[in-house]
Phi, psi and omega in degrees: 000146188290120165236194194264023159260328201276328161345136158220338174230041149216212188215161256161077181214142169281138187196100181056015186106015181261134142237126155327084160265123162217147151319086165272081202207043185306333178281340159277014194061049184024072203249172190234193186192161188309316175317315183306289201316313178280008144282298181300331161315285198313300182304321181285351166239016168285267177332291165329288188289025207228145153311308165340279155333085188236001160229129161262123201267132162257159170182162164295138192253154182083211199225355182291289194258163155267312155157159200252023182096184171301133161321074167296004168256358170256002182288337172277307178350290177255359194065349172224191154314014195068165160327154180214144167300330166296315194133356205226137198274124216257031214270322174286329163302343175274313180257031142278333183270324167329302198267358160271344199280119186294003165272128170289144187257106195234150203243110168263100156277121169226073195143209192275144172221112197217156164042234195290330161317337228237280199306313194312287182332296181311345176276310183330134171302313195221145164241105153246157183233136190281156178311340188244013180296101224247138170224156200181181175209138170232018184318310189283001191261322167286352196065049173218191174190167147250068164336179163057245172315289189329306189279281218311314175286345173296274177336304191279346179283322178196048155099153141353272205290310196281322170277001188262308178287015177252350167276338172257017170224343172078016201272123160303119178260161211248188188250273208310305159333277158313332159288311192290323195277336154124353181294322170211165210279314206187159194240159181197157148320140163324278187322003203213011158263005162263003181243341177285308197308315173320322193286304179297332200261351189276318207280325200281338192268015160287321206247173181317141170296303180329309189302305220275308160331312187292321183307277200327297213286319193272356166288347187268304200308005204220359165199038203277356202277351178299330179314292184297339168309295200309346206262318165319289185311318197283341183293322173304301180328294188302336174280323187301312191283352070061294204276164186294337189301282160005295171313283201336292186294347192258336168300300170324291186308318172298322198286352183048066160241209204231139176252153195232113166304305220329349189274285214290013189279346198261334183301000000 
């Protein structure tokens, strides 16, 4: 079984009740792959389980990405994510434990937060985003999507009309952007984002844990039926992805051209 000596493709640190979790996988923009996905499980119940602990930082290493989603280049590569300690690409236990772990989870983007990377943030209890942060969904452009969380908690953050267009046109959003629209908490200078999260994680760790867990649970409770939306979709995802309409996109995208949908419109 994977342990937090065994991580290769994040990192793992404590610092005064703050835990680091971060993604290192920056020659991918930090995109995840199964392995990645069962790590980042593990920290997050790592973190959960530790006295130590009472705010959790999720982020990315380097200054490019926060992260871009699933590894399309190991989705060409192999046809899936690679290896799991189950057998199985753990990506819905990764965002249950964001949102069951009774500690706020605050997501420092420092970079691109694309396809599921875009949903990891949007699960975070808190946003902050460095100046230079790009946010988006790319599903319909690889031939995947995200069902459940990915629409439903979208919608509700931050209306219908904005989240139906950022999934149906695929569009880059700004750090500035994303605040107004309600997608992150505050904007900061790069060089100055790990330290406002410090600053947020100082204030929270004044207060009850008790307090702070029941609030989390019950802010979940008011959107917890996405969970079985999310569990229908990944069974349609895993069929979808199969198909050549499927192919099309994750082929296009390495090949770094425009994928041609047009055959599939009538189905």
């Amino acid at each position: 079984m994977v342990s937090v000596e065994d991580f290769t493709d994040i990192t793992y640190t404590v610092d005064n009740g703050l835990a680091w979790i971060t993604i290192n996988r920056p020659e991918r923009y930090n995109s995840f792959r199964a392995r990645t996905v069962d790590e980042l499980v593990l920290a997050f119940k790592k973190a959960w389980g530790s006295d130590e602990v009472g705010v959790i930082a999720l982020t990315g290493a380097g200054d490019k990405a926060f992260c871009t989603g699933g590894d399309q280049k190991q989705r060409m590569e192999t046809g899936d994510y690679g290896p799991s300690e189950s057998g199985l690409f753990e990506v819905d236990s990764l965002h249950r434990v964001i949102r069951d772990t009774p500690k706020p989870v605050i997501a420092a983007v420092n970079g691109f937060a694309i396809g599921g990377g875009h949903v990891l943030h949007l699960l975070a209890d808190l946003t902050i985003a460095s100046e230079n942060a790009i946010f988006g969904q790319n599903g319909p452009r690889v031939g995947s999507f995200d069902a459940g969380f990915g629409t439903g908690l979208m919608a509700r953050a931050i209306g219908e009309k904005r989240a139906r267009e950022i999934w149906f046109l695929c569009r880059r959003y700004s750090a500035q952007q994303a605040v107004e629209w309600g997608l992150a908490n505050k904007v900061v200078p790069s060089e100055q984002l790990h330290a406002e999260v410090r600053a947020w994680a100082d204030e929270i760790l004044h207060l009850s844990p008790t307090s702070l867990k029941v609030l989390k649970q019950s802010f979940n409770s008011d959107t917890e039926h996405f969970a079985g939306i999310g569990q229908m979709a990944y069974s349609t995802l895993k069929m979808f992805g199969e198909s050549d309409e499927a192919q099309e996109g994750i082929v296009a995208f390495n090949e770094k051209r425009q994928p041609d949908f047009s055959s599939y419109r009538g189905n």
